[in-house]
C-alpha positions as CSV (number, residue, x, y, z in Angstrom):
1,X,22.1,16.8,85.8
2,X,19.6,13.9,86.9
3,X,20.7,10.4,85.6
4,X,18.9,7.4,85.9
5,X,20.9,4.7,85.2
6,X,19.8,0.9,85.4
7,X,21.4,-2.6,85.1
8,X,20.8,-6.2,86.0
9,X,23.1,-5.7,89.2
10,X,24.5,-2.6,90.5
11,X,27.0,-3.6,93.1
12,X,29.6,-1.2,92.6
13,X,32.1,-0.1,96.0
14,X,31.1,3.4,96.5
15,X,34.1,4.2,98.8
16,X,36.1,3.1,95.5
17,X,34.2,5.6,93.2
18,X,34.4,8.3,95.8
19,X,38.6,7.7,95.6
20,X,38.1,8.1,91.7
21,X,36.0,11.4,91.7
22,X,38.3,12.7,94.5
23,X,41.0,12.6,91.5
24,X,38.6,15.1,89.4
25,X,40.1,18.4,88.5
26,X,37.9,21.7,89.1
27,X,37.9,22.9,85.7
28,X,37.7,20.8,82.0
29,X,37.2,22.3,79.1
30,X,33.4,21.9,77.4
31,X,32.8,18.8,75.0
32,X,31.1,21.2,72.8
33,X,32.7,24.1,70.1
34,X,31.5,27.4,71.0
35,X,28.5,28.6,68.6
36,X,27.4,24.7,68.4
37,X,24.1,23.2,68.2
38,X,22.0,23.6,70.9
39,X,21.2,19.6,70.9
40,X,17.5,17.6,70.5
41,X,14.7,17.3,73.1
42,X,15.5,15.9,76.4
43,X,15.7,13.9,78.7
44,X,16.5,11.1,76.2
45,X,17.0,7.4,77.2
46,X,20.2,4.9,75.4
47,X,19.0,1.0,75.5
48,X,22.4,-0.8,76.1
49,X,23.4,-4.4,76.9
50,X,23.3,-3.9,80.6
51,X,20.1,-1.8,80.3
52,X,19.0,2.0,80.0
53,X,20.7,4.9,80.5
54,X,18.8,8.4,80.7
55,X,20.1,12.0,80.6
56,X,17.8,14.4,81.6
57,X,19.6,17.3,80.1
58,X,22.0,17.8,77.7
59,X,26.0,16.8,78.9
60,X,28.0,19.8,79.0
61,X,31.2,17.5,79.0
62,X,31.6,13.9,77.5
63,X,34.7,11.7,78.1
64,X,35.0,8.6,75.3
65,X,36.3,5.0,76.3
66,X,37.6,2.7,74.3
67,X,38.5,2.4,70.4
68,X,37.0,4.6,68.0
69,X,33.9,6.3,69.9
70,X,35.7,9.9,69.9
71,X,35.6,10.1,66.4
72,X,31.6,8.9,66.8
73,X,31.5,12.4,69.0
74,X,34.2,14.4,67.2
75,X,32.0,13.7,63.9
76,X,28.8,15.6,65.5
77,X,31.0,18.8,66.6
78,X,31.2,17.7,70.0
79,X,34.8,17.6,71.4
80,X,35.8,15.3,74.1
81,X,37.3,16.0,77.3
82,X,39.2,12.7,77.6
83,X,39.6,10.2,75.2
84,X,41.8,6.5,74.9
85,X,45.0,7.6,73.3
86,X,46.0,6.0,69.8
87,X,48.0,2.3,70.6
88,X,47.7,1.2,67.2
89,X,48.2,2.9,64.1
90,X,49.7,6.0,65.8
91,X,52.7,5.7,63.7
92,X,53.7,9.6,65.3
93,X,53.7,8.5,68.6
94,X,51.2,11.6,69.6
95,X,48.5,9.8,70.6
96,X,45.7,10.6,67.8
97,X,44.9,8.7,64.6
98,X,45.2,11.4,61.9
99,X,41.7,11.7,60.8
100,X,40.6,12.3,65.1
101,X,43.5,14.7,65.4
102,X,42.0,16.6,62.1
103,X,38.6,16.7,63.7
104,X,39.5,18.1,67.1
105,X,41.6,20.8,65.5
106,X,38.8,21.3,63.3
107,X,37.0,22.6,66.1
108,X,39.3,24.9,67.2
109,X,40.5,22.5,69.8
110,X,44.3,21.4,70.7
111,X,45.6,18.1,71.9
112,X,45.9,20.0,75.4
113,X,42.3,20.3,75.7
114,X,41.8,17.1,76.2
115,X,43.3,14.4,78.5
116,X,44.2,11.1,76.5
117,X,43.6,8.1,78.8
118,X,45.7,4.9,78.8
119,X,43.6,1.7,78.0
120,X,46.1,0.1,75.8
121,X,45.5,-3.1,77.5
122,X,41.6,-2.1,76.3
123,X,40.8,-1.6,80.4
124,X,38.9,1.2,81.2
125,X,41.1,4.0,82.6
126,X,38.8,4.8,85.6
127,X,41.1,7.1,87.4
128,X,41.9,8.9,84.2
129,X,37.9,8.9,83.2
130,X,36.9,10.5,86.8
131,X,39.8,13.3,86.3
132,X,37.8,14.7,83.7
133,X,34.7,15.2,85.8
134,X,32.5,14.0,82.9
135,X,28.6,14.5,82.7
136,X,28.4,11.5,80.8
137,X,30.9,8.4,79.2
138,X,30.4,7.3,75.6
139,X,31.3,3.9,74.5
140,X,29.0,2.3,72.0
141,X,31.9,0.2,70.7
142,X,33.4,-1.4,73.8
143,X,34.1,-4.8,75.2
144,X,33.2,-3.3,79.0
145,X,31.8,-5.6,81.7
146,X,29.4,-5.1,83.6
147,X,31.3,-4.2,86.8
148,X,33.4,-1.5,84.7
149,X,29.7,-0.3,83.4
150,X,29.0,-0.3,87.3
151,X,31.8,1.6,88.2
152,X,31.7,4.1,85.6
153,X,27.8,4.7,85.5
154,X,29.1,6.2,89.3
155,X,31.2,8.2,87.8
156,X,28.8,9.7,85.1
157,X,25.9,8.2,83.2
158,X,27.3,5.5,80.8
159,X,26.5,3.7,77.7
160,X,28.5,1.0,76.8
161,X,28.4,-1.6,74.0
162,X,25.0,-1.6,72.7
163,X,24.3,-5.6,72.5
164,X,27.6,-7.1,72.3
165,X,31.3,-6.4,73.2
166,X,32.8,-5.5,70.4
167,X,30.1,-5.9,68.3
168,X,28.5,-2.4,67.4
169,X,28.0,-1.4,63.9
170,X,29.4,2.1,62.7
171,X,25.8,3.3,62.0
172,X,24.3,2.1,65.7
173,X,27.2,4.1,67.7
174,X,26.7,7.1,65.5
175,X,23.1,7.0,66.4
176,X,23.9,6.3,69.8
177,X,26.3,9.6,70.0
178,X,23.6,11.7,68.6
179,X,20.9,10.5,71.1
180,X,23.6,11.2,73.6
181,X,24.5,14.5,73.0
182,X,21.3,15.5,71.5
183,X,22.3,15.8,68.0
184,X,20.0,13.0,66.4
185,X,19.4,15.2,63.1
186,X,23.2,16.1,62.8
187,X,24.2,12.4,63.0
188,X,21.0,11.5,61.0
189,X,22.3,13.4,58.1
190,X,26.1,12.4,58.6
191,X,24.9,8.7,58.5
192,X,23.3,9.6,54.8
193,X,26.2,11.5,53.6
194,X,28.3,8.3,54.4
195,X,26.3,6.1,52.5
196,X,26.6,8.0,50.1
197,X,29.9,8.5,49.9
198,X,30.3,4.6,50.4
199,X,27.8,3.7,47.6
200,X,30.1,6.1,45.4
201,X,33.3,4.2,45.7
202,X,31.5,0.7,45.4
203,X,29.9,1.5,41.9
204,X,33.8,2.6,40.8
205,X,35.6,0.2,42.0
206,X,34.5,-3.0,40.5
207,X,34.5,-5.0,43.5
208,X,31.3,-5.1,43.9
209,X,29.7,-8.3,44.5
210,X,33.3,-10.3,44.6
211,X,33.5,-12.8,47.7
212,X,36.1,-11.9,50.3
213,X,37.7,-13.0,53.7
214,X,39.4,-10.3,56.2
215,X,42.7,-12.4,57.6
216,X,45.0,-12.2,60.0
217,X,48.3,-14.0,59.0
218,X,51.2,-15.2,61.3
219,X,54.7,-15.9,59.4
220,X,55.6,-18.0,62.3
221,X,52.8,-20.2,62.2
222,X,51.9,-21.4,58.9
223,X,49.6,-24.5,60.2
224,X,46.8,-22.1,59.9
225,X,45.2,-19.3,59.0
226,X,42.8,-16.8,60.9
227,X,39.6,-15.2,59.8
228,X,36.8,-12.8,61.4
229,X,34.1,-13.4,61.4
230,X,30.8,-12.4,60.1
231,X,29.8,-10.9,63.2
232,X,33.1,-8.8,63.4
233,X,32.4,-4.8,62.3
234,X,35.4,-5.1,60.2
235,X,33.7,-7.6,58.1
236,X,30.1,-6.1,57.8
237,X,31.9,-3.0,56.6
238,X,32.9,-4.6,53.8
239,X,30.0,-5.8,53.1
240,X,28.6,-1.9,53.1
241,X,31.3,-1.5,50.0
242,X,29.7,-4.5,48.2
243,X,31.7,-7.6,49.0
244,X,30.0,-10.7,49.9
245,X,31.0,-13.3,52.8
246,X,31.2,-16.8,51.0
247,X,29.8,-19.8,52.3
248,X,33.1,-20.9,53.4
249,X,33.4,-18.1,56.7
250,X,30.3,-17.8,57.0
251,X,30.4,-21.9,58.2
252,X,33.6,-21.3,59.8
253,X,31.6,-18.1,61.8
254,X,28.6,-20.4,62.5
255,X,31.3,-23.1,64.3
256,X,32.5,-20.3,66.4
257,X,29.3,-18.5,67.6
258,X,30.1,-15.3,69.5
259,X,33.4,-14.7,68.3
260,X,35.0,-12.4,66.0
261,X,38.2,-14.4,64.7
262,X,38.6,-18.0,64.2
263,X,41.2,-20.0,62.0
264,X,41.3,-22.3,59.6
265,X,43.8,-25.2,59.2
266,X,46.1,-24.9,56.2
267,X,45.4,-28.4,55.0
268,X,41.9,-27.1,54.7
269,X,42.7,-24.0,52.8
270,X,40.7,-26.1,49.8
271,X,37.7,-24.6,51.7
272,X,38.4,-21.3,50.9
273,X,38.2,-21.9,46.8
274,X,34.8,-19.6,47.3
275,X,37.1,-16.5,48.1
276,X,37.7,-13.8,45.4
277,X,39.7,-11.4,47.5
278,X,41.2,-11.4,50.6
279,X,42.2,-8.3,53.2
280,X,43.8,-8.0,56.1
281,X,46.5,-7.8,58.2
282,X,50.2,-9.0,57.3
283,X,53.2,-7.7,56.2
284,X,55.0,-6.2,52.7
285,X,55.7,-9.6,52.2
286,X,52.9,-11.8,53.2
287,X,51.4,-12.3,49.4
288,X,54.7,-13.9,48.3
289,X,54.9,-16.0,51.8
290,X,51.5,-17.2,50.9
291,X,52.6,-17.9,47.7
292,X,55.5,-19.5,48.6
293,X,53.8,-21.8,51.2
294,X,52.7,-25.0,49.9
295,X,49.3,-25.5,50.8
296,X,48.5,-21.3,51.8
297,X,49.2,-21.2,47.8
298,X,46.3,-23.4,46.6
299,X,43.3,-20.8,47.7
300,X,42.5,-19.2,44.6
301,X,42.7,-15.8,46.0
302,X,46.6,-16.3,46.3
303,X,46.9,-18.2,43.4
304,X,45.8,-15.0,41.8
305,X,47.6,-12.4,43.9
306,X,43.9,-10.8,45.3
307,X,45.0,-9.8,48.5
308,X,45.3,-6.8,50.1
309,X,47.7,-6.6,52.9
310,X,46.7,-3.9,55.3
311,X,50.3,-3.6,57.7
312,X,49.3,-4.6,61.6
313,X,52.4,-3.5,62.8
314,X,54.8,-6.9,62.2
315,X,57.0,-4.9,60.5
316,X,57.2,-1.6,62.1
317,X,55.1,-0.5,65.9
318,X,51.8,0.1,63.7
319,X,50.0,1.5,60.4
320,X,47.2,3.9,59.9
321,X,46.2,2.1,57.4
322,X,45.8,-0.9,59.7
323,X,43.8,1.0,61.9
324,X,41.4,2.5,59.9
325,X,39.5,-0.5,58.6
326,X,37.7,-0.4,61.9
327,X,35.1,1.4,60.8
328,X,34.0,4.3,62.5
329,X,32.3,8.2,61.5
330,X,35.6,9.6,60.5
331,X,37.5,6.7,59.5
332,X,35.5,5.8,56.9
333,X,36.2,8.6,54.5
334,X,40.4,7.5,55.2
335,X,39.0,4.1,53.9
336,X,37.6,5.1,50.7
337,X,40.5,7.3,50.0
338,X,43.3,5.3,50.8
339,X,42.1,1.4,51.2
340,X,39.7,1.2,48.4
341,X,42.4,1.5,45.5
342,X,43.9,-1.4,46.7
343,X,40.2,-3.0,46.9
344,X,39.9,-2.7,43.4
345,X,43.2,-3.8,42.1
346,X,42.9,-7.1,43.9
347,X,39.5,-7.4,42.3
348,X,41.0,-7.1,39.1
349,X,43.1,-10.0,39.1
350,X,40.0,-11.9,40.2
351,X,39.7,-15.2,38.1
C-alpha cells in the first residue's frame, strides 16, 4: 500500500522505527468482518493538524490509539487489530467499555482478536502499535504530538487529532473513520441516525434549552470549583441534547483560551447564578457536600438540587457511566439510555 504522508517536520529516528516494526508479528487478524463493505473510491486524503495523510488503497488492518476512536471504527463494521485498553470506566477489569465490547462481538470477533495496548498514561503505545503490523493508525480524538505523529506515520500512515488535541467533535472523527476505511456512506448515514436518535431524547426530556456547566468536584479542596470548557467535546455534546453554555463559562472559557477545564473560586460561585443544571463528575455524596458547604450552596443549581453526579471513580476504581459522557459513535446511544434520565430529573427541579 502507497502512503504519502506529510508534516511540518518529519525528523523521526528510523533505526528507532525499524526496532518497533522488528516487534511485528507475521499474522493479525483483518480490521474488517468477513462479507463487509467493500469501502469508497480511493486513494483518499485525511487533512489533520500536522497535515495530510493519503491512502492509496483501502487498509486491510487498522490499529486505534487513544480514547474512544475504536468505537469510531467498530461503529462502521470495521474491527481493529489493536486498540488502548479501557483505564476508566472498566469497572470489569477486562479491558473494554461495554458498549466496544458489544460491538466487537457483534462482528463475530473475540477479545483475542485484538491486542489491547497500554496508554493509560495517554502515551502512545508504539511498541504495542507496531506488533500489530497495521496498514494504517486511527486517532481523530488524540492529544499526540507531533514527534509521536512522526514516529507512528513510520509505522503506518496516521491521522491524529484533526485540529486540536483533544479537541475533535464526535461527528468530525466519525467522518474521519469513514474517509479512512472507505466507508463515507456507512458513517454518513450512522451520523443521521444519531441525530436522530439525539433530537428524540431532547424533545422528551424537558431539558431543552436549560443552562448548564459540566464540573469536576474535589471534596478535599473546597476553595474552588472546576469547569470545561466550551471548547471541551464533553460540553458541545451537551449542547447537541439542547443545553445552553451560560454566559458565566463561557467567560470563564474565554479567560482560559486553549483549554478544556478551568476553575472557579468558591467566593465567586455568585457567578454561576446563570446555571440551571449542572453535570459532572463527583461522588454519591457530592450534591449534599455542595449543599453543606457554605458558599458551593449559594449557586442556584445546588440550591435546587440540579445536579447530576456522573461517578469518576472517587469512590470506587471507575464508572461506566463516567466514561461514557465522552461522546463518541457508540457511546452515545449508552448516554441517551442511561445519562439522560438523570438529565431530566435535574431539569425538573429547575427554578
Amino acid at each position: 500500500m502507497k502512503i504519502r504522508s506529510t508534516t511540518a517536520a518529519i525528523a523521526a529516528s528510523a533505526a528507532s522505527i525499524l526496532l518497533l516494526a522488528g516487534c511485528a508479528s507475521g499474522s493479525t487478524p483483518s480490521s474488517y468482518q468477513a462479507g463487509g463493505s467493500a469501502g469508497g473510491a480511493f486513494p483518499v486524503t485525511v487533512t489533520h493538524e500536522f497535515g495530510e495523510t493519503t491512502v492509496d488503497a483501502q487498509p486491510a488492518k487498522v490499529a486505534a490509539t487513544a480514547f474512544g476512536n475504536a468505537d469510531f471504527l467498530l461503529s462502521l463494521g470495521v474491527a481493529p487489530v489493536g486498540m488502548p485498553a479501557a483505564s476508566w470506566g472498566d469497572e470489569d477489569g477486562d479491558g473494554y467499555l461495554p458498549w466496544t465490547l458489544e460491538a466487537l462481538e457483534g462482528l463475530g470477533k473475540t477479545p483475542s482478536d485484538v491486542k489491547l495496548f497500554d496508554e493509560a498514561s495517554n502515551a502512545a503505545d508504539f511498541e504495542g502499535i507496531a506488533d500489530t503490523a497495521p496498514d494504517a493508525i486511527f486517532g481523530a480524538y488524540a492529544g499526540l504530538t507531533e514527534e509521536d505523529y512522526t514516529t507512528l506515520s513510520e509505522i503506518a500512515p496516521t491521522v491524529p487529532q484533526l485540529e486540536t488535541a483533544w479537541f475533535t467533535p464526535w461527528r468530525e472523527s466519525l467522518a474521519a473513520a469513514g474517509k479512512l476505511t472507505g466507508k463515507e456512506t456507512e458513517a454518513a448515514s450512522l451520523q443521521a441516525d444519531l441525530e436522530k436518535q439525539i433530537a428524540d431524547a431532547t424533545a422528551a426530556g424537558g431539558w431543552e434549552g436549560k443552562t448548564f456547566a459540566f464540573y469536576s468536584y474535589d471534596p478535599s479542596d473546597t476553595s474552588s470549583i472546576g469547569f470545561y470548557t466550551d471548547l471541551d467535546t464533553r460540553v458541545r455534546f451537551l449542547t447537541d441534547l439542547g443545553l445552553v453554555i451560560p454566559d458565566s463559562i463561557k467567560e470563564a472559557s474565554a479567560a482560559a483560551p486553549g483549554a478544556f477545564y478551568t476553575t472557579i473560586s468558591a467566593e465567586n460561585a455568585d457567578k454561576l447564578d446563570d446555571v440551571d443544571i449542572i453535570i459532572g463528575y463527583g461522588a454519591s455524596d457530592t450534591l449534599q457536600q455542595l449543599q453543606a458547604d457554605p458558599l458551593l450552596s449559594k449557586i442556584r443549581a445546588v440550591e435546587n438540587g440540579a445536579v447530576v453526579t456522573l461517578d469518576s471513580g472517587i469512590e470506587s476504581k471507575g464508572s461506566t457511566i463516567a466514561a461514557s459522557i465522552t461522546p463518541t459513535s457508540l457511546s452515545i446511544p449508552y448516554v441517551l439510555k442511561n445519562v439522560s434520565p438523570r438529565i431530566a430529573e435535574a431539569a425538573a427541579k429547575v427554578k
